[in-house]
N, C-alpha and C positions, 0 to 999 in steps of 0.2 A: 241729730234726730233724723235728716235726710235719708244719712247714710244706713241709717239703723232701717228706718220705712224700706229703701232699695234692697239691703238684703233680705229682709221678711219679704220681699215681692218676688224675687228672684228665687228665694225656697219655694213658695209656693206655684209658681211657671214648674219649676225644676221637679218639684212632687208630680203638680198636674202632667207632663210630659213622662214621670216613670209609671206612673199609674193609665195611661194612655194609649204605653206603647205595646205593641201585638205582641205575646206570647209567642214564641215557635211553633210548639208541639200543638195548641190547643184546636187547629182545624184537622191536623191528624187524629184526635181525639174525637172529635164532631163526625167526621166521615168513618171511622172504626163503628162509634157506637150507631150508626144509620146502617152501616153494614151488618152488623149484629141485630138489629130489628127486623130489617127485612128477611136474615136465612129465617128467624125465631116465629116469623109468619107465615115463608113459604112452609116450616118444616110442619106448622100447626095446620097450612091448610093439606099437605101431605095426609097428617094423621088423619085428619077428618075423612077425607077422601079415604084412604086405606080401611079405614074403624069400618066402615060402613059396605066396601065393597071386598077387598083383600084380604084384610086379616083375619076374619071366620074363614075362610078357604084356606090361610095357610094354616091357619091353628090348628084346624082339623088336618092337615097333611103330616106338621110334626106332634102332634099326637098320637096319629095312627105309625109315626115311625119309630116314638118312642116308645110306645105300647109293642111293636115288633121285635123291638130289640130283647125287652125282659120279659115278652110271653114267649119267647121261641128257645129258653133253655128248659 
């Protein structure tokens, strides 16, 4: 019965220790996905800034350019 108790104890150490031990890849995952949030908000505060200041300026630029191109045949 001892010995039976001792290996049940010794599975369960031996679970608890694979279930414990650190993955490799998973801090390279952690710092990928923090890297991808931060371009995905500098790129959104971009637009913003852009929406509001730059892009009606260029819109009207390549419009008037591609308006040039098919009014001038």
């Amino acid at each position: 019965m001892r010995n039976m108790i001792r290996k049940m104890d010794l599975a369960i150490l031996n679970a608890k220790s694979k279930l414990l031990a650190k993955k490799e890849g998973s801090n390279q995952l952690i710092v990928m996905f923090i890297i991808i949030a931060v371009a995905a908000g500098v790129a959104g505060l971009l637009y913003l800034f852009a929406k509001g200041t730059l892009l009606p300026d260029f819109q009207n630029k390549i419009t008037t350019l591609i308006d040039s191109w098919f009014n001038h045949a």
